[in-house]
C-alpha positions as a Python dict, from the first residue, in 0.01 Angstrom:
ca = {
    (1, 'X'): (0, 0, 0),
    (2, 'X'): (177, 62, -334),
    (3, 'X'): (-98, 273, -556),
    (4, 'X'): (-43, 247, -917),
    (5, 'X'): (-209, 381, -1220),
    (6, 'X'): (-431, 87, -1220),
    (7, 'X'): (-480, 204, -845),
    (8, 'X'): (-421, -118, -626),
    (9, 'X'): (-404, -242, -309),
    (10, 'X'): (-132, -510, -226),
    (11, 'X'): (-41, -708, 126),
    (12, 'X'): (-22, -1018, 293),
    (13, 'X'): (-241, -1197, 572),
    (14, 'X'): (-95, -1289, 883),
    (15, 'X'): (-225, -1535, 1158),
    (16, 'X'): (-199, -1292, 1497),
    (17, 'X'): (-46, -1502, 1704),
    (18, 'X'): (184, -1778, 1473),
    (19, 'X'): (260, -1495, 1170),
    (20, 'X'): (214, -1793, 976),
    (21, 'X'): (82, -1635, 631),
    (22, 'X'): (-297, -1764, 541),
    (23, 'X'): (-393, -1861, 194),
    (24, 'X'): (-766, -1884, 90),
    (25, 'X'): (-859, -1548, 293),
    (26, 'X'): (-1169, -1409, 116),
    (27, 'X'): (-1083, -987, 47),
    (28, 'X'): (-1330, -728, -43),
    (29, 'X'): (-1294, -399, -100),
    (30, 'X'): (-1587, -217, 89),
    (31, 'X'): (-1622, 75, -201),
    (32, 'X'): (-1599, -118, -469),
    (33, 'X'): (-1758, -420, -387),
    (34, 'X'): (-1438, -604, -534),
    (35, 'X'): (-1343, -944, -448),
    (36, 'X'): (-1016, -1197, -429),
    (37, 'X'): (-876, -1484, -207),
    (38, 'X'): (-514, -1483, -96),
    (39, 'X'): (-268, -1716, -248),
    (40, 'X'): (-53, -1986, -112),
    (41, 'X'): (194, -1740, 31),
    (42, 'X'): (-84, -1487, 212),
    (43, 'X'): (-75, -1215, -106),
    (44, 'X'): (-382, -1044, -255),
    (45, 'X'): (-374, -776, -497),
    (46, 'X'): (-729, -578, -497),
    (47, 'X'): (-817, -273, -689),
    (48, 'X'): (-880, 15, -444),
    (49, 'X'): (-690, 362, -306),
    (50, 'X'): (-621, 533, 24),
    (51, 'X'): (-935, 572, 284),
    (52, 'X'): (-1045, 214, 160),
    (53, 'X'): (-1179, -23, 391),
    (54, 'X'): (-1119, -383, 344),
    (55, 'X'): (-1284, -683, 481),
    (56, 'X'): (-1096, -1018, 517),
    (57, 'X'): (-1205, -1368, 647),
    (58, 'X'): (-1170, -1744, 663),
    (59, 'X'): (-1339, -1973, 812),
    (60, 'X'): (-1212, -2051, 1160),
    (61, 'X'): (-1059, -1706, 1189),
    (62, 'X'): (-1267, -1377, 1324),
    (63, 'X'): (-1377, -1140, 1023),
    (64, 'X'): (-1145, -817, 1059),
    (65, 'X'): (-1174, -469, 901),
    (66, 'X'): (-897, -287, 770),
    (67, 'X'): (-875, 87, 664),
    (68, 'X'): (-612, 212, 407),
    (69, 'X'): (-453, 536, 502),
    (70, 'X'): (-105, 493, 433),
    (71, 'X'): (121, 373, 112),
    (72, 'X'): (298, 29, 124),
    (73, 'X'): (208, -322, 127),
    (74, 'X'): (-62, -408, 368),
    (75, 'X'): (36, -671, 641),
    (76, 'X'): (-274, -811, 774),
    (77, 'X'): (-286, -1012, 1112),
    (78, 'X'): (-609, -1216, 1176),
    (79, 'X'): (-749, -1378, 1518),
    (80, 'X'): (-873, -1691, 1573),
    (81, 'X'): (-1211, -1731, 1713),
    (82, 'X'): (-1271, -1827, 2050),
    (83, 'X'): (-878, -1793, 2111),
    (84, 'X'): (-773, -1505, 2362),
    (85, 'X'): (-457, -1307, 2290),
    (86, 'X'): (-148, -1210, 2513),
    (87, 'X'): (-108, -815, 2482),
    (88, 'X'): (241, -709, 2414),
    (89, 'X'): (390, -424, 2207),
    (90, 'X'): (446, -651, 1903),
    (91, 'X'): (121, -741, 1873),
    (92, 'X'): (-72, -458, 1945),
    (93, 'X'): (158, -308, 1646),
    (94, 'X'): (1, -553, 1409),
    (95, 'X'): (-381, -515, 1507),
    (96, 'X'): (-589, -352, 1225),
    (97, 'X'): (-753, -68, 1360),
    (98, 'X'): (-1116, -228, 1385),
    (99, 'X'): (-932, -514, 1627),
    (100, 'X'): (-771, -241, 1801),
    (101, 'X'): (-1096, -83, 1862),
    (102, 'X'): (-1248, -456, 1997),
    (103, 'X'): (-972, -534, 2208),
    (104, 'X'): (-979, -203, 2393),
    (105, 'X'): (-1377, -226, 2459),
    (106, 'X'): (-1259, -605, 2599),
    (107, 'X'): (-985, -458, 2843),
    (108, 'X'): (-1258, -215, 2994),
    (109, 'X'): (-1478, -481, 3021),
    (110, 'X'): (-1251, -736, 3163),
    (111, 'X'): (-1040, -404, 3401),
    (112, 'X'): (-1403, -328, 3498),
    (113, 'X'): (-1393, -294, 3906),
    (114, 'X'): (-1734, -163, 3997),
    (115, 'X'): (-2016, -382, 4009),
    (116, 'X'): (-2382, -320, 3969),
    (117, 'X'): (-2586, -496, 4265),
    (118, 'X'): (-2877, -665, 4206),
    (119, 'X'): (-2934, -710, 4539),
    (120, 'X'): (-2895, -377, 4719),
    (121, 'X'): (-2931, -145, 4390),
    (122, 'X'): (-2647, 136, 4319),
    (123, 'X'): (-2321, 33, 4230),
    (124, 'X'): (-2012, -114, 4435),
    (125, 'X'): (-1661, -217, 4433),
    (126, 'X'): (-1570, -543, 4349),
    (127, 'X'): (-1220, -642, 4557),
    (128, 'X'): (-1173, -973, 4301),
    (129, 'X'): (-1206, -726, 3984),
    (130, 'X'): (-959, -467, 4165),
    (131, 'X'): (-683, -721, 4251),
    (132, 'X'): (-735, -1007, 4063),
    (133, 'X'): (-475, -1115, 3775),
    (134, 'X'): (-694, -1068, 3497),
    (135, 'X'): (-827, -709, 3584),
    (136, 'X'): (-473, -564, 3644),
    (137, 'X'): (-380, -751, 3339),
    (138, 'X'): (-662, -600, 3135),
    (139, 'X'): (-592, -261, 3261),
    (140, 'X'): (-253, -288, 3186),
    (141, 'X'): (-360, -377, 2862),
    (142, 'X'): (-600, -102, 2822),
    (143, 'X'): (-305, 106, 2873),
    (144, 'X'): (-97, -41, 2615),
    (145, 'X'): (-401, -21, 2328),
    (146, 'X'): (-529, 320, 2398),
    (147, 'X'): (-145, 452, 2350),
    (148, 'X'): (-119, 246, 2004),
    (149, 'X'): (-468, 429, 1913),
    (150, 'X'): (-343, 754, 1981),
    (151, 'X'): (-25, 734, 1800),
    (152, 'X'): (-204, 558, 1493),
    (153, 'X'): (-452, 895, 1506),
    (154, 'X'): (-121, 1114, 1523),
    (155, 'X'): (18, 912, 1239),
    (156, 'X'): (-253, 988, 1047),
    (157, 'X'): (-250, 1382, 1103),
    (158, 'X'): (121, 1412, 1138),
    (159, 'X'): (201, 1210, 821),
    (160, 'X'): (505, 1203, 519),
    (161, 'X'): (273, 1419, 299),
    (162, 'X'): (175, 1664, 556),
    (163, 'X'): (544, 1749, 657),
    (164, 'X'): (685, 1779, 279),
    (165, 'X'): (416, 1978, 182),
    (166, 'X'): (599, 2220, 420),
    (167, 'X'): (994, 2151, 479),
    (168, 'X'): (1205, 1997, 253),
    (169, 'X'): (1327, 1645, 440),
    (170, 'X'): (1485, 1330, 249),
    (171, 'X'): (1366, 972, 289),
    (172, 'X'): (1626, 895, 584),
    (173, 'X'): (1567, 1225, 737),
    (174, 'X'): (1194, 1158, 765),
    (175, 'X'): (1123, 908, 983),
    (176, 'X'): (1382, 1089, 1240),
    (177, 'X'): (1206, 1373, 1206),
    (178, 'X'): (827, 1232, 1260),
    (179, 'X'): (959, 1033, 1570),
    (180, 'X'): (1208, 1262, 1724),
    (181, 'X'): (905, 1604, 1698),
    (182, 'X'): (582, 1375, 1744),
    (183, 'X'): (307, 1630, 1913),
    (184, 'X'): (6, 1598, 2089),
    (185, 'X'): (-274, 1433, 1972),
    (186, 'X'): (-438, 1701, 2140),
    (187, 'X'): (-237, 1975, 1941),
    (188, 'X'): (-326, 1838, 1631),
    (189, 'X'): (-627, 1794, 1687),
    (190, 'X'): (-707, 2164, 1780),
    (191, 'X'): (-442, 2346, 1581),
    (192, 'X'): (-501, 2548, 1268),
    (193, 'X'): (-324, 2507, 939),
    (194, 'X'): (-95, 2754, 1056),
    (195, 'X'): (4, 2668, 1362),
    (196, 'X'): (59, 2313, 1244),
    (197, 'X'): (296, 2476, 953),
    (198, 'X'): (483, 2701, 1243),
    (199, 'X'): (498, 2398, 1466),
    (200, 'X'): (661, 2186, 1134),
    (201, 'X'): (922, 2473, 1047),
    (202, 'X'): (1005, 2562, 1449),
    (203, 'X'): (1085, 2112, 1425),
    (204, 'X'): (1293, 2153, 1102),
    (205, 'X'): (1508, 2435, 1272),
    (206, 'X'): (1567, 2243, 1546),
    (207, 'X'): (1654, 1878, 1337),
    (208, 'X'): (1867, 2081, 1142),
    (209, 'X'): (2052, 2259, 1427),
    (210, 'X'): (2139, 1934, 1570),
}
């Protein structure tokens, strides 16, 4: 998202599967109420800062919520309706965080492996769920989102701002840094201003002594 004085939102919508770029994509800002369509080439330029949430849909595509917590341009990737996606790395990179939040809720339902019985009452395992193709697919999958939704929440916490507020690291060193002394979610999660600043200098010692 590139925030200027006018304080603006810009990026570029994305079919999921194709990353063919999507003109005609209705975009509201949920704060502001503010509206615009993407162009021919996917762009939209809306007024709104960080910890926005943006709406976007088109007919034909599923409506998808995006929230702003990061600077740069926006890349948005929308699903088709009705049209089931194959999980891999890539893609899960590209989900906004309200699809990442659907998909995961469709991988437990799909992993599911215990049954309720109508029949007998109580609950039971269900052999087809266990080894069938889909289920170990979905779990797999399940897998493979809930990791992207803990690093997104460790993003968040761990971020560019948070880390130059406390040691003094260049625009190359950065990204080395963040990857190569990612903690816990659990850590941050739990840890007090000062023990994340003691964690950040302990880091910067050590990427400096190597």
């Amino acid at each position: 998202m590139h925030t200027s004085q006018a304080q603006q939102i810009r990026g570029i919508v994305h079919e999921l599967e194709s990353s063919q770029k999507l003109p005609a994509v209705l975009v509201k800002n949920l704060r502001t109420n503010e509206k615009t369509e993407t162009d021919s080439e996917g762009n939209f330029r809306i007024g709104g800062q960080l910890n926005d949430y943006l709406t976007f849909a088109q007919a034909g595509y599923e409506i998808d919520t995006a929230f702003i917590y990061e600077a740069g341009v926006q890349r948005i990737y929308l699903v088709r309706d009705q049209k089931s996606i194959v999980i891999d790395e890539v893609i899960v990179s590209r989900l906004t965080d309200s699809r990442l939040v659907a998909e995961i809720e469709k991988a437990k339902k799909d992993g599911q492996v215990v049954d309720a019985s109508q029949n007998r009452g109580g609950m039971r395992l269900s052999p087809s769920r266990l080894f069938g193709r889909q289920s170990k697919m979905a779990r797999k999958n399940l897998t493979l989102l809930l990791t992207e939704q803990s690093n997104r929440k460790i993003d968040r916490l761990f971020s560019n701002q948070a880390i130059r507020a406390i040691v003094p690291l260049n625009d190359t060193e950065l990204p080395l840094f963040r990857e190569q002394f990612r903690p816990t979610l659990e850590f941050l999660q739990t840890a007090s201003p000062e023990d994340f600043r003691i964690y950040v200098l302990d880091a910067y010692s050590k990427f400096k002594s190597e």
